[in-house]
C-alpha positions, 0 to 999 in steps of 0.5 A: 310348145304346150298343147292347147285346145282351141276352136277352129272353123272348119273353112273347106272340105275339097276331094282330091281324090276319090280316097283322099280329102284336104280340110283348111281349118282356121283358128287364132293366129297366136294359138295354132302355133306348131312346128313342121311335122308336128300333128293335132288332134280332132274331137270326134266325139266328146273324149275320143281325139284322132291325130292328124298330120299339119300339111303346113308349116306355120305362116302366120294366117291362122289356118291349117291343112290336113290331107285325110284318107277315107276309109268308108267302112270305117267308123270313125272315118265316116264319123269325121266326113261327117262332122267336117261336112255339116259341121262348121266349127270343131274342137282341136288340140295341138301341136303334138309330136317330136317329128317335127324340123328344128330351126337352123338346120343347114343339113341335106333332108332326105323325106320318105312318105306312103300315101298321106304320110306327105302331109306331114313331108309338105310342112317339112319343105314348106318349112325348110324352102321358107328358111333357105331356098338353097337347101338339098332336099329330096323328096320320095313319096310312095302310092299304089297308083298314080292316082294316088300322087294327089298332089304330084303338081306341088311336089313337081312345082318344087321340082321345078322351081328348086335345082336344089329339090329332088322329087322321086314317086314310087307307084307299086302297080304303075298301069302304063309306063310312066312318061317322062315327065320334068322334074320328076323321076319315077321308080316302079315297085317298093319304095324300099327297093327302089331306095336300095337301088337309088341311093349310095350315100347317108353321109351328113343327111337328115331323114324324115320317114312317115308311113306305117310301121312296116313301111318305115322299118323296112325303109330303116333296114334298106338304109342301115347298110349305106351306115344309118346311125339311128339319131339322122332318121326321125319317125313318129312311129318310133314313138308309137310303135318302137322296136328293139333293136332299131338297126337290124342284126347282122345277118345271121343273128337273132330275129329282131322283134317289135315291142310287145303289143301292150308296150307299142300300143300304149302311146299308139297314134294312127294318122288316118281313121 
């Protein structure tokens, strides 16, 4: 799709935690076309664009979601709050991304995110659910803190409402012992570890993976030994921040090692200012 720039009216701003806010946005119908796990970009101020994952798949109602962390010390975070606080209308351009679900696809999606890497997982299975409802997906999201499942309800709805869709949460620092709840299973720890311990088979699957470099790296090497072949798992940060060799070395050999700084960061997009 061509990036285009338009305007859009910002329609709501709702907290949905104390860190994290959704903004509903509505533009024309016939200029917010994107595909699912594709991302925008907001004029902070005039030339300065920060990217943001679609937490919606395109349904033909001129609007569009976004799931946004809030780092108060940070300026271009404070920057945005206020913009989307008091004022109505800001300047947009998308889409933008090549992580995105093609049409068609039958194949069992495997999706991983930390913290509001979810957006972009949501457009995914709203996508996916939309085009067949018997698709095998499972979900994994990973937080700090359960607080930080803000939208724990949705992703067990689907749970529930799917016998095809798998809803995994991973708390690092769970402050009680999890209940059990109905379609949800809950693992304690890092979602690197938890996947080691989880999954026995890659075999015909799909990956979505949206975190930071070091989340979803980590990810791809607890999964290359179960025979991860680097074209079934797509990331934006292979884009922005690439690393060669992608597969980890066999134990043993040479360190593996990032891209130098200039290199990883000439194309860089961070999701959350």
């Amino acid at each position: 799709m061509t990036v285009r720039t338009l305007t859009c009216q910002v329609e709501t701003v709702e907290d949905l935690t104390p860190d994290v806010f959704r903004v509903m946005l509505e533009g024309r119908v016939e200029a917010i076309g994107h595909a699912p796990g594709q991302y925008l970009e907001l004029e902070l101020h005039e030339g300065t664009w920060v990217p943001f994952s679609i937490a919606c798949a395109e349904n033909g109602n001129g609007q569009l979601e976004l799931h946004i962390q809030h780092w108060p010390e940070r300026t271009h975070s404070a920057r945005l709050r206020e913009l989307l606080t008091h004022r109505n209308r800001l300047s947009v351009r998308l889409p933008s991304g090549n992580c995105f679900l093609p049409t068609g696809g039958s194949q069992p999606l495997l999706l991983i995110a930390a913290g509001t890497g979810f957006a972009q997982l949501k457009a995914i299975v709203e996508a996916a659910l939309a085009e067949n409802r018997n698709r095998e997906i499972s979900l994994w999201w990973a937080v700090r803190e359960r607080r930080d499942l803000y939208a724990e309800s949705l992703a067990r709805e689907w749970a529930q409402g799917y016998s095809n869709v798998h809803f995994h949460a991973v708390v690092e620092t769970p402050e009680t012992e999890l209940e059990s709840v109905p379609g949800l299973h809950w693992h304690p720890g890092r979602i690197d570890e938890a996947l080691a311990a989880t999954l026995e088979t890659l075999e015909g699957i799909e990956i979505y993976i949206a975190g930071s470099p070091g989340m979803v790296y980590a990810c791809v090497d607890t999964l290359a030994p179960l025979g991860l072949l680097e074209q079934q798992v797509h990331s934006d940060v292979f884009n922005y921040a690439p690393r060669v060799p992608f597969l980890p070395l066999p134990e043993g050999g040479p360190t593996q090692a990032l891209l130098t700084p200039g290199e990883a960061l000439s194309t860089s997009k961070k999701r959350n200012p």
